[in-house]
C-alpha positions in Angstrom: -21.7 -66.7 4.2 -25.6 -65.9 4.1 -26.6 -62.3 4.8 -27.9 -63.1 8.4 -24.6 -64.0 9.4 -22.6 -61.0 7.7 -24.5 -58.7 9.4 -24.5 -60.2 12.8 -20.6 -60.1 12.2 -21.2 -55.9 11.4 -22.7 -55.8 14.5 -19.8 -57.6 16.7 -17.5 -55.6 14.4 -15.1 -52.8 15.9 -13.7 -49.9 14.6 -10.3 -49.2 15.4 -7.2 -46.8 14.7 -5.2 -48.8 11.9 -2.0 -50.6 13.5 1.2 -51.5 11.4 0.4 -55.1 12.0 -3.1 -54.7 10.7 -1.3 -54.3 7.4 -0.4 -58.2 7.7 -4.2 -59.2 8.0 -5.3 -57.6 5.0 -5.2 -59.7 2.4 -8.8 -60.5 2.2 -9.3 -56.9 1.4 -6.2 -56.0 -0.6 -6.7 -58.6 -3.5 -9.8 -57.5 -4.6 -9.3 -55.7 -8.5 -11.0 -52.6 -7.6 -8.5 -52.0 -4.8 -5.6 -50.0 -4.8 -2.6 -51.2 -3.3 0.7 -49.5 -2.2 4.2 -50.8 -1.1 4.5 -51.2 3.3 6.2 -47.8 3.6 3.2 -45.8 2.2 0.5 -46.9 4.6 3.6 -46.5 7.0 3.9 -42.7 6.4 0.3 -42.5 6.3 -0.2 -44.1 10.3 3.0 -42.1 11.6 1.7 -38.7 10.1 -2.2 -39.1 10.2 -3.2 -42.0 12.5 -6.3 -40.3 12.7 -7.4 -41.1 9.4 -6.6 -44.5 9.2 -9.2 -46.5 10.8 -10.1 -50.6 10.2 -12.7 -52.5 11.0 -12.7 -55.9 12.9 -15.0 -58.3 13.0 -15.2 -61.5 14.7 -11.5 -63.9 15.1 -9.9 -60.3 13.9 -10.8 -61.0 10.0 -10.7 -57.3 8.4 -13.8 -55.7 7.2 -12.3 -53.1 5.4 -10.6 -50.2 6.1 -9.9 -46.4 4.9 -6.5 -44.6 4.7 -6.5 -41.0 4.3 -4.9 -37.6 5.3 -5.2 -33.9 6.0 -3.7 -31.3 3.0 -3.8 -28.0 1.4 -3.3 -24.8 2.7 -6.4 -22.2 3.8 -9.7 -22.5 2.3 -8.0 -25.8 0.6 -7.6 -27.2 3.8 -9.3 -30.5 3.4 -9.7 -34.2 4.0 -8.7 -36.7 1.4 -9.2 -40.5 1.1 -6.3 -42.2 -0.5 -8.0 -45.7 -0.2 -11.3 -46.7 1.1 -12.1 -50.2 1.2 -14.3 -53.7 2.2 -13.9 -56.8 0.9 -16.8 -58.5 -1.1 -18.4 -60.8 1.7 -18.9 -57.7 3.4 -20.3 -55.1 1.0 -23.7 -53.6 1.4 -23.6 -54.3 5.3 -22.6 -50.2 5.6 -19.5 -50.9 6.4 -18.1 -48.4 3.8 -20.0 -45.8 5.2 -18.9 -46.2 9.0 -15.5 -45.8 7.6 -16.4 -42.9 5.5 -18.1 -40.9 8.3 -15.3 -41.4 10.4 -13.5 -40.0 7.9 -15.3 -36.8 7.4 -15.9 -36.4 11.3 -11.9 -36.1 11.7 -12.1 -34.2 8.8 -14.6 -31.5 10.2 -12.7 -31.7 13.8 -9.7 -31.1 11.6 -11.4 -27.6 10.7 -11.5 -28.9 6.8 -13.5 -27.1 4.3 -14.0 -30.3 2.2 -13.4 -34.3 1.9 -12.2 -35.0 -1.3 -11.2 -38.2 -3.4 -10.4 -40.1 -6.5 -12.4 -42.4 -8.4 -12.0 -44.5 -11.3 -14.5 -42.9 -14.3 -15.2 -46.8 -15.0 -16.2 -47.3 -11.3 -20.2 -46.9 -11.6 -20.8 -48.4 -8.4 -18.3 -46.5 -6.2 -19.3 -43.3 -7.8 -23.0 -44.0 -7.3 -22.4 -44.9 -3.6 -20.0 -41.5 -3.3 -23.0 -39.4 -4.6 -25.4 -41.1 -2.1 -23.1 -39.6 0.5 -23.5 -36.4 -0.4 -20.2 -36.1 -2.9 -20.3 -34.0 -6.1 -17.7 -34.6 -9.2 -15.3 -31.2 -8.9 -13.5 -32.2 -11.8 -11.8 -34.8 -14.4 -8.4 -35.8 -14.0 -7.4 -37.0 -17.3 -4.7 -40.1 -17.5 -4.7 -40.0 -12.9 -4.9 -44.1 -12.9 -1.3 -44.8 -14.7 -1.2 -42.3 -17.4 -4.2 -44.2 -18.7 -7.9 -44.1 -17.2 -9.4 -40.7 -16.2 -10.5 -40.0 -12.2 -13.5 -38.0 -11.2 -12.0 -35.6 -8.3 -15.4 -36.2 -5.9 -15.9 -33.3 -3.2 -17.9 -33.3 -0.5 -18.4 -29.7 1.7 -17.8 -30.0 5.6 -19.5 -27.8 8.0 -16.7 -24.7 7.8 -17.4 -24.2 3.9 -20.7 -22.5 4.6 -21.1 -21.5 0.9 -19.9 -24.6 -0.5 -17.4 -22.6 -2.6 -15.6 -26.0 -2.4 -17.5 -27.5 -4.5 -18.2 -26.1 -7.2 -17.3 -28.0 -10.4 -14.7 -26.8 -13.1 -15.7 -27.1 -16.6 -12.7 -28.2 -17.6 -10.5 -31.2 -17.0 -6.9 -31.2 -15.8 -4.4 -33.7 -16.0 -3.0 -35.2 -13.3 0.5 -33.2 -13.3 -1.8 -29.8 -12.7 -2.8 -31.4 -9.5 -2.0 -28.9 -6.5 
């Protein structure tokens, strides 16, 4: 597909609350190596307790364009947004896609009364990193051994509209490992 025509399919695309049978169109997205994959019941609990986090894009004939799965936890000022899994297949990366899905993410997020959006990212994952920084996301922290006992995470933070002082954000000078996780 030339650029033209991916982009003119971002434009007839549709964003849309993620549906248990959009989990049976998503191999395009779901193969990709960088993508993180879980078993039917987990983006199950995720639309049951938090449909307002899941969102996927359509474009034209239904094909996915990627979507983002994520939830609301922690308890007072820890009250925050997380993204379990954000993603968009190759043929339609660098079309923004990613962040439409993000915004919408940290819109429910603020609406939610969240004091941050938070995630995980591989250390190895330049490019995602690079394009969470562009957003506006800080590293908080390293999570040693978070990606199967084996690669590190960077614990990327991103301060909503409630955290006025960005208290949120501010980095630890220390890494954890991923059993410390709260």
């Amino acid at each position: 597909q030339d650029q033209g025509a991916r982009l003119l399919a971002l434009t007839m695309s549709t964003n849309l609350r993620f549906s248990p049978l959009d989990l049976l169109r998503f191999n395009n997205v779901n193969l990709d190596p960088l993508t993180e994959t879980y078993q039917m019941s987990f983006y199950l609990q995720y639309l049951a307790k938090w449909p307002e986090y899941c969102v996927h894009v359509h474009g034209p004939h239904a094909r996915s364009m990627g979507y983002i799965l994520g939830k609301a936890e922690g308890e007072g000022e820890n009250w925050h947004g997380h993204v379990t899994a954000v993603t968009v297949p190759p043929e339609y990366r660098r079309l923004g896609v990613a962040l439409q899905l993000m915004e919408v993410l940290e819109r429910v997020s603020d609406w939610d009364r969240g004091y941050f959006v938070d995630l995980f990212v591989r250390k190895s994952n330049g490019v995602a990193i690079d394009f969470y920084r562009k957003l506006g996301y800080s590293v908080y922290r390293t999570v040693l051994g978070y990606y199967s006992g084996v690669e590190d995470a960077y614990d990327m933070r991103k301060a909503l509209s409630r955290d006025v002082d960005k208290k949120s954000i501010v980095p630890l000078n220390h890494p954890v490992n991923s059993d410390e996780l709260e």
